[in-house]
KELO-846708 format. One record per atom (N, C-alpha, C): x, y, z. Coordinates in steps of 0.2 Angstrom, whole numbers, plus 5000, padded with zeros to 4 digits. Layout:
XYZ ...
//
This chain:
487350015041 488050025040 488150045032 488850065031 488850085024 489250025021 488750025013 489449975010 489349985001 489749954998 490049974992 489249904990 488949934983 488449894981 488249894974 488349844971 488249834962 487549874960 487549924955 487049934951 486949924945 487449874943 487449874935 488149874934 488349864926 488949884925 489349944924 489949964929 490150024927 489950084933 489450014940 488850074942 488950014948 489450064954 489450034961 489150104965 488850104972 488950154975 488850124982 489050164986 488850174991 488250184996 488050114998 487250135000 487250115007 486850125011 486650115018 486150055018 486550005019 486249935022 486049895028 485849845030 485649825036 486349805040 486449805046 487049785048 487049695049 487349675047 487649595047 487549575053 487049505055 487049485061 487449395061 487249375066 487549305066 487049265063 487049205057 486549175056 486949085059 487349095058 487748995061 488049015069 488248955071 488448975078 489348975076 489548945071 490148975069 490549035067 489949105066 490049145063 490349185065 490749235064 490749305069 490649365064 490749425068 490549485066 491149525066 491449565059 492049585061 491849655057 492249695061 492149765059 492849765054 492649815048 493149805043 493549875046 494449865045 494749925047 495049945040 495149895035 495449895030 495349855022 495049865017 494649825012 495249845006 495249835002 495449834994 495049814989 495149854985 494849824977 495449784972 495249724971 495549674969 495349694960 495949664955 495949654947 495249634949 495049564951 494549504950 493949544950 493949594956 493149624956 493149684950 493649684947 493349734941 493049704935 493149604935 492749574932 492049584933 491749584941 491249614941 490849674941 491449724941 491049784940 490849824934 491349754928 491249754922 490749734921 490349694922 489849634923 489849594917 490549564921 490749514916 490649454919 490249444926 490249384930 489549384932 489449324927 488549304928 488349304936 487649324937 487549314942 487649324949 487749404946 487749454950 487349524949 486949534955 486349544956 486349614958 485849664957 485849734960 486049734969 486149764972 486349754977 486849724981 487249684976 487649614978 488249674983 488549664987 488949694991 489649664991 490149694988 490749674983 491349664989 491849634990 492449654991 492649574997 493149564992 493649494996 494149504998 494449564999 495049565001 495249625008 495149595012 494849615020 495049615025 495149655033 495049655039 495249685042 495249685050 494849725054 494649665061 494449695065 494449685072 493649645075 493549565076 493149535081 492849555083 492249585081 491649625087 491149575089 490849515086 490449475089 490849375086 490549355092 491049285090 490149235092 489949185087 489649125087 489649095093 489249055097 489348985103 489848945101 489848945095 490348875092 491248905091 491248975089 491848995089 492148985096 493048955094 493348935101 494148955098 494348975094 494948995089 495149095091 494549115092 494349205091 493849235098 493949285099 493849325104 493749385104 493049435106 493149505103 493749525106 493949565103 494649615098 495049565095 495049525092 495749515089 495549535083 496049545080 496549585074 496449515070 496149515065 495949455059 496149475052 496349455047 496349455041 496049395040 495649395032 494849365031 495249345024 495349265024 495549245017 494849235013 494949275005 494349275003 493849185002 494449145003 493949085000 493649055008 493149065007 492448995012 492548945013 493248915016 493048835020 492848805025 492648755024 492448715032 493148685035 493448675032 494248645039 493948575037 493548525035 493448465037 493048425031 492948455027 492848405019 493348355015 493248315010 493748285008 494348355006 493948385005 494748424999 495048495006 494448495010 495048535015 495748495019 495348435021 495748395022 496548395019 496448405013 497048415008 497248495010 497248525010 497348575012 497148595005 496848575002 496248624995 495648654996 495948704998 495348745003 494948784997 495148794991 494748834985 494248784984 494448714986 493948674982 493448644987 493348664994 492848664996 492148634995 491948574996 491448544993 490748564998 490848615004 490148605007 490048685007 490248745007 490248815009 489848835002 489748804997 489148844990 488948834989 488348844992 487748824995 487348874988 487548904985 487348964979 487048934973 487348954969 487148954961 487548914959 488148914962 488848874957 488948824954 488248784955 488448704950 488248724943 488148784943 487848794935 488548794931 489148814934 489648824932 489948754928 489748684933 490048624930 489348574929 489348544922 488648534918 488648464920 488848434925 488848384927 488748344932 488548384936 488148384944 488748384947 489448394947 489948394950 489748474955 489948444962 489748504967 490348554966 490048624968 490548674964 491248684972 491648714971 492148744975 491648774980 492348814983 492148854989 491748904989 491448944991 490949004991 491649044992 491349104990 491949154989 491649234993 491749264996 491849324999 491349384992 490849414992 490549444989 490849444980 490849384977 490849364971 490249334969 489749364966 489149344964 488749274965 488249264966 487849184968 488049144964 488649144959 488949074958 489449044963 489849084966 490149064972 489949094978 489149094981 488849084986 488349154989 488449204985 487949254987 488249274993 488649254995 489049305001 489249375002 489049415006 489149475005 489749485007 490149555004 490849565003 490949595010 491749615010 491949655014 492149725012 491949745008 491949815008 491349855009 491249875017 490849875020 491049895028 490749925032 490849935039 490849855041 490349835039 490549765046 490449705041 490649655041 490349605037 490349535043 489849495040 489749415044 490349375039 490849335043 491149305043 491149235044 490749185040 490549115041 491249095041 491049015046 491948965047 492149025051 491949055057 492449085060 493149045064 493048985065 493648945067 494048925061 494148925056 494448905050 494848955046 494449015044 494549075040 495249105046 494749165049 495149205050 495749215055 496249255050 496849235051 497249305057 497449275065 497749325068 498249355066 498349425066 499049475062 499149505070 499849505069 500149555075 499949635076 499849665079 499549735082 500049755078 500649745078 501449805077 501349805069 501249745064 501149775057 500549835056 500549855050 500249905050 499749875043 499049885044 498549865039 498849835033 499149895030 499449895023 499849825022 500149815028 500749745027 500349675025 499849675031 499549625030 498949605026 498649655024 498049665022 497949615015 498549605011 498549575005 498549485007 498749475014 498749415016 497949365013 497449415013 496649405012 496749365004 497249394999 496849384991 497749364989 497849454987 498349434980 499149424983 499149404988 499949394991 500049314992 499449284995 499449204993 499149174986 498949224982 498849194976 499349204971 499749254974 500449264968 500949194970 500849224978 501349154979 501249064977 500549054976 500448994976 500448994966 500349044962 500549064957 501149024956 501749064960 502649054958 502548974962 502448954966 502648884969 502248834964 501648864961 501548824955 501948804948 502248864947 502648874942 503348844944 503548824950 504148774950 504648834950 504648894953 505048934954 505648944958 506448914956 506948914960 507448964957 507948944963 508648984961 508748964955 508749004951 509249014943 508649004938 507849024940 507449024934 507349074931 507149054925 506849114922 506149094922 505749154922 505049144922 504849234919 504149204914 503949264909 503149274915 502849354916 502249354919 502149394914 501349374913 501149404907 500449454912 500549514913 500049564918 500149604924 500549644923 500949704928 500349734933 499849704934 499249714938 499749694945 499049694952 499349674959 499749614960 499349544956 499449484956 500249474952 500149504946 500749514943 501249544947 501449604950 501649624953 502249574960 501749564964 501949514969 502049444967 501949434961 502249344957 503049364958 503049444955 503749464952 504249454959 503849514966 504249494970 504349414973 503849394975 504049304975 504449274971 504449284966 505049244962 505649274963 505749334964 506349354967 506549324971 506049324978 506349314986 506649224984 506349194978 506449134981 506949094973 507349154973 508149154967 507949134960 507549174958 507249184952 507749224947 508249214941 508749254939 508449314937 508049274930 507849324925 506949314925 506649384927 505949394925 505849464921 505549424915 505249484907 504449484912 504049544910 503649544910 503149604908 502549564904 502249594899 501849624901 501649684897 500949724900 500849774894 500449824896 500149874889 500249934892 500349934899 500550004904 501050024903 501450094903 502150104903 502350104911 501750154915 501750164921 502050104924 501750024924 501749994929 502449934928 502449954922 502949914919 503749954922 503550024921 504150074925 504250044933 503950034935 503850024944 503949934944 503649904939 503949834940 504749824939 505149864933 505749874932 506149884938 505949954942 506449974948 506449924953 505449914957 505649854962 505849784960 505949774956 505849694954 506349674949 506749734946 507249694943 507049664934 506249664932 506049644928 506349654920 506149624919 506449644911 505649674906 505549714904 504949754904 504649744895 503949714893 503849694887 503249754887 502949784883 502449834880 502149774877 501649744876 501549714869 500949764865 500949834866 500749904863 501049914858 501949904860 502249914855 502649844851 502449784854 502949754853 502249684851 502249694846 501549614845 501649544845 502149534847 502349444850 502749464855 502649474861 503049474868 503249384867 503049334866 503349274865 503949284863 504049314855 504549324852 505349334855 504849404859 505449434861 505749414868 505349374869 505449344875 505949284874 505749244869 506249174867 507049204862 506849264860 507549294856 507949294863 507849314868 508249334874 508249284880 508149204876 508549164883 508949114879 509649074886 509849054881 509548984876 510148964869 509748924866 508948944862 508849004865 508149014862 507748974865 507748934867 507248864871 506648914874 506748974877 506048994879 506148984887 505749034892 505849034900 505648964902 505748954907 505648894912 504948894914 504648944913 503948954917 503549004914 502849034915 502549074913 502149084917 501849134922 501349144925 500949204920 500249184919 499549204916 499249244923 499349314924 499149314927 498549374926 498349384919 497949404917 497349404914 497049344913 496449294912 496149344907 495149314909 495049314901 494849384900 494949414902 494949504898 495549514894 496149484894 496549504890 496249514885 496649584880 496549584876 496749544871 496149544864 496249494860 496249484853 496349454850 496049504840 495249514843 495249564834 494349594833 494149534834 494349454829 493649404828 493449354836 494049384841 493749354848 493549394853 493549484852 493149504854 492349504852 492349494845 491649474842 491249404845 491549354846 491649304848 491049294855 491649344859 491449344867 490749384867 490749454862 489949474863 489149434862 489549384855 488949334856 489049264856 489449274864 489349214868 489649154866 489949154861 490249094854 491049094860 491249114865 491849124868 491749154874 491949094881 492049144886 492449174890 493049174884 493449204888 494049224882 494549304882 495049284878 495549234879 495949194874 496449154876 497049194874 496949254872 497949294871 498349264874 498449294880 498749274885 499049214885 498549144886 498449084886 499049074880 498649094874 499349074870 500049114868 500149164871 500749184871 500949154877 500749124881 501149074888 501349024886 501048974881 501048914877 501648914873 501548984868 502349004865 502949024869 503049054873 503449084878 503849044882 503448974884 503848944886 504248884884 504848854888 505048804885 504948734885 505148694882 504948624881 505148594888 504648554892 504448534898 504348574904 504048654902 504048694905 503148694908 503148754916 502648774917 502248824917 501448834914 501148874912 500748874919 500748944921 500448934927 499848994928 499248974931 498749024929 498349044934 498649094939 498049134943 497649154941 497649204934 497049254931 496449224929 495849234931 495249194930 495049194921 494749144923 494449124917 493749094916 493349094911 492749084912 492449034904 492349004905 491948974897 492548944894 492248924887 492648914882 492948944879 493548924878 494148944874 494448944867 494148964862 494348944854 495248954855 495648904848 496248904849 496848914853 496548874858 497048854862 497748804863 497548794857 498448794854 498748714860 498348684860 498348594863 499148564859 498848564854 499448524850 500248544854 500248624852 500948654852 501148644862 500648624866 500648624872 500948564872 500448494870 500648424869 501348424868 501548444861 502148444858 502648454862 502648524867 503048554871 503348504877 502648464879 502748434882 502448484891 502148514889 501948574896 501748534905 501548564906 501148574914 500748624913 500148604916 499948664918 499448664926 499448704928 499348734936 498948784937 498348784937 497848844939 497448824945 496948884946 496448864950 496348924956 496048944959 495748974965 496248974970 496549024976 497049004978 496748954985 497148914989 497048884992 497448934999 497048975001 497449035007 497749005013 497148985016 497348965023 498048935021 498148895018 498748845016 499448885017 499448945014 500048985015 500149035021 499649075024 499749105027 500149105033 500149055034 500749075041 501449075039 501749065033 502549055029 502349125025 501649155023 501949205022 502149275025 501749245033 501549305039 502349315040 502749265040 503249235044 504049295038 503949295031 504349335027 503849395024 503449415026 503349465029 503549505035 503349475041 503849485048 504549515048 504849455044 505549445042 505849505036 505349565033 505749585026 505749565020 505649515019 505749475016 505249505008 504749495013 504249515007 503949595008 503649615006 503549705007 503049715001 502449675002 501749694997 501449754999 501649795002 501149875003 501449934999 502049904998 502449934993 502049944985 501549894984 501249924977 500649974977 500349984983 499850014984 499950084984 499750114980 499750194976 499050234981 498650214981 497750254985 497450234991 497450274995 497250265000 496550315001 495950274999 495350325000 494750305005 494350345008 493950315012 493450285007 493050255011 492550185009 491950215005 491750285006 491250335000 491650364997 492150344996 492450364989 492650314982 492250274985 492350184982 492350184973 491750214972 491550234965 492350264963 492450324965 493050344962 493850314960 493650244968 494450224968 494150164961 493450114959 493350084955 493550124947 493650174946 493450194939 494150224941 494550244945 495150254945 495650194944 495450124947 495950084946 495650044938 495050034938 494850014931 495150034925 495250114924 495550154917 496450164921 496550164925 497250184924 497450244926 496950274931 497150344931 497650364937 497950404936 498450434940 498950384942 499250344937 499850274939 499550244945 498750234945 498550184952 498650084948 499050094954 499150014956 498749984959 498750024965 498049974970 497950004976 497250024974 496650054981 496750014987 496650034991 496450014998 495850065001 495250055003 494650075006 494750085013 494550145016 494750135023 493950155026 493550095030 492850125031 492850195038 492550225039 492750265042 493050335042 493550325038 493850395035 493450445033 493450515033 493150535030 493550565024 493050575017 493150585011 493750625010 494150635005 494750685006 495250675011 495250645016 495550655020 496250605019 496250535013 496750505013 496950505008 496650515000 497150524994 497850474994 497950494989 498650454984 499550444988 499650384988 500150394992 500550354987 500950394981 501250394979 502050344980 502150294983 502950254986 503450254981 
//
C-alpha cells in the first residue's frame, strides 16, 4: 500500500509499505477513504516531536470503510462507514471509565513514560505521533490497523459527505472540548489566540453555543479575513499590533479583560530572539507567547484554556499575575469518544458546518505538496484533506 512516511525534517514522502494485518483479536482493518493533515502533525514534520523515526507513518485525522474485523470485534462489520478518533482507548481502565479517554492508562505500550520523570504511566497512544505516544502507524495511508476496534471507531451515516465528518477524528471535538473548557455561554466573550483549524472551529462553537463577542489573534491576514466573515470575529494581527492583550482589554467592558481565552496555538508560537535561543539549546521546551498573552487577556476569575500542544519547560510563565488574577486553567489531549455522538447530532442538525474551512483537496501522492503547502501558508490554505486513491491533479483547491 501507499503511505505518507517521515524522512527527517521538512522531508515526508510517499512510499510503498507493507499492508497492515491484524495483530489483537480486537483490531480491525480499515481502508482509508478520507485523511487530513492536522496543525499537530506539522510539529512533526518540523521535527519538533522527539521520537520520531525515519519511516514513522504520519496521520490522526481519518476514515473510511471496515475491510477486516478481529474474533473479539462485536460493535463493527465489514462495510461500515467509521470515523477513527485519533486517541487509543481501551473502554475499561480507571480513566476511561471516567470518560478520559486521552488519559488512557493501558494503550502506550511505546516510549511515553520518558515524558513523566516519575514512573507515572503515560496517556493514551495516539494514532501515528511518534513512539512517545505508542509508535502507531498513522492513517494517512491506503489502509491502516485500527487497535480497540469496539471502543474507537465511530459509525457516520452514508448521506454525510466525508468532508462533514471527517473532522469528527481530531479538530472538531478538540475545539469543542477547548470551548466547553473555557466555560463558554450565552453572552461571553472569549479571546482565541491562532486562526489555524482548531482556532477556526473554537470560533464556530463558541458561536453555536451564544458566545457575544470573539477577538481573535493571528499573524495571517488571510485567515483572519475568513475568520472575520464566518464567524463574526473581531480580527487582532499581532504583525502589526505587539500586545493583542492590550488591544483586547481596551475593547471590553470596564477593561477587566474577556471571560476566557483559548490558546490554541501552543509551543511554536512565536516568541522573543532570547526564547528562541532558548528552545535551540534545549534551556526551553516550548514558547510561552501565547501562554502569557492568555494570562494577560483575560479577566479576574477567568478561563485560560489550552488545546495547542506543549512540550517541556516553560521560562516566564507569568504564575503570580495568574494567581493574583485568580485563573483556571484547562488543558490536555482531547477526550474524543466522549463528544462524538452530541457532535454528530449538530452537525446532522446544521448546526455546525466544519468542512467549510477546508481550502485543498489532494490525492494521497501529493502529500509532500499539501505538507509544505499548509506549513508556509500558500495559496490562503486552511486545511488539506488527502484522498488515498485519487489520482494526482485530479482534485486541487476548493476555494469555499
Amino acid at each position: 500500500m501507499r503511505a505518507v512516511s517521515y524522512h527527517g525534517a521538512n522531508d515526508v514522502r510517499v512510499d510503498s509499505v507493507p499492508d497492515p494485518i491484524l495483530q489483537d483479536a480486537d483490531d480491525i482493518i480499515l481502508r482509508v477513504t478520507a485523511t487530513a493533515i492536522c496543525g499537530s502533525d506539522l510539529h512533526l514534520y518540523r521535527g519538533k516531536i522527539p521520537e520520531t523515526e525515519q519511516g514513522d507513518i504520519f496521520g490522526h485525522e481519518f476514515m473510511g470503510i471496515v475491510e477486516e474485523v478481529g474474533r473479539d470485534v462485536t460493535t463493527l462489520q465489514v462495510g461500515d462507514r467509521v470515523v477513527i478518533p485519533f486517541v487509543i482507548a481501551c473502554g475499561s481502565c480507571f480513566f476511561c471509565q471516567q470518560d478520559l479517554f486521552a488519559a488512557c492508562e493501558t494503550t502506550n505500550t511505546g516510549r511515553g513514560s520518558i515524558i513523566n520523570k516519575k514512573g507515572i504511566p503515560p496517556g493514551a497512544a495516539l494514532f501515528g505521533y511518534s513512539h512517545l505516544y505508542g509508535g502507531i502507524p498513522g492513517g494517512q495511508a491506503d489502509y491502516v490497523r485500527v487497535p480497540k476496534g469496539n471502543v474507537g471507531p465511530f459509525k457516520v451515516p452514508t448521506t454525510l459527505a466525508d468532508d462533514k465528518v471527517l473532522f469528527l477524528s481530531d479538530i472538531l471535538p478538540t475545539a469543542w472540548q477547548a470551548v466547553i473548557n473555557a466555560e463558554i455561554g450565552e453572552g461571553s466573550s472569549v479571546a482565541i489566540y491562532g486562526a489555524g483549524p482548531v482556532g477556526l472551529l473554537s470560533a464556530a462553537c463558541a458561536r453555536m453555543l451564544g458566545a457575544h463577542t470573539v477577538f481573535m489573534v493571528d499573524d495571517n491576514d488571510y485567515r483572519l479575513a475568513y475568520a472575520q466573515e464566518a464567524y463574526g470575529v473581531i480580527p487582532i494581527n499581532f504583525e502589526k499590533d505587539d500586545d493583542p492583550a492590550d488591544s483586547i482589554i481596551r475593547q471590553t467592558p470596564g477593561m477587566r479583560g474577556v471571560d476566557a481565552v483559548i490558546d490554541a496555538v501552543g509551543f511554536e508560537a512565536k516568541g522573543s530572539t532570547t526564547e528562541t535561543v532558548m528552545t535551540a539549546l534545549k534551556l526551553e521546551g516550548s514558547s510561552g507567547k501565547a501562554l502569557r498573552q492568555s494570562i494577560a487577556a483575560v479577566r479576574r476569575g477567568g478561563v485560560v484554556s489550552v488545546p495547542g500542544v506543549y512540550a517541556g519547560f516553560i521560562h516566564g510563565f507569568m504564575f503570580g499575575d495568574a494567581f493574583d488574577k485568580g485563573l483556571t486553567f484547562k488543558m490536555g489531549q482531547t477526550h474524543v469518544q466522549k463528544y462524538l455522538p452530541e457532535l454528530l447530532e449538530h452537525i446532522e442538525a446544521g448546526r455546525l458546518q466544519p468542512e467549510l474551512i477546508v481550502t485543498h483537496r489532494l490525492a494521497l501522492e501529493e502529500a509532500a505538496m499539501g505538507y509544505k503547502m499548509f506549513d508556509q501558508k500558500q495559496d490562503n490554505c486552511r486545511k488539506v484533506i488527502l484522498v488515498p486513491g485519487a489520482a494526482p491533479g485530479t482534485l486541487g483547491p476548493d476555494h469555499l
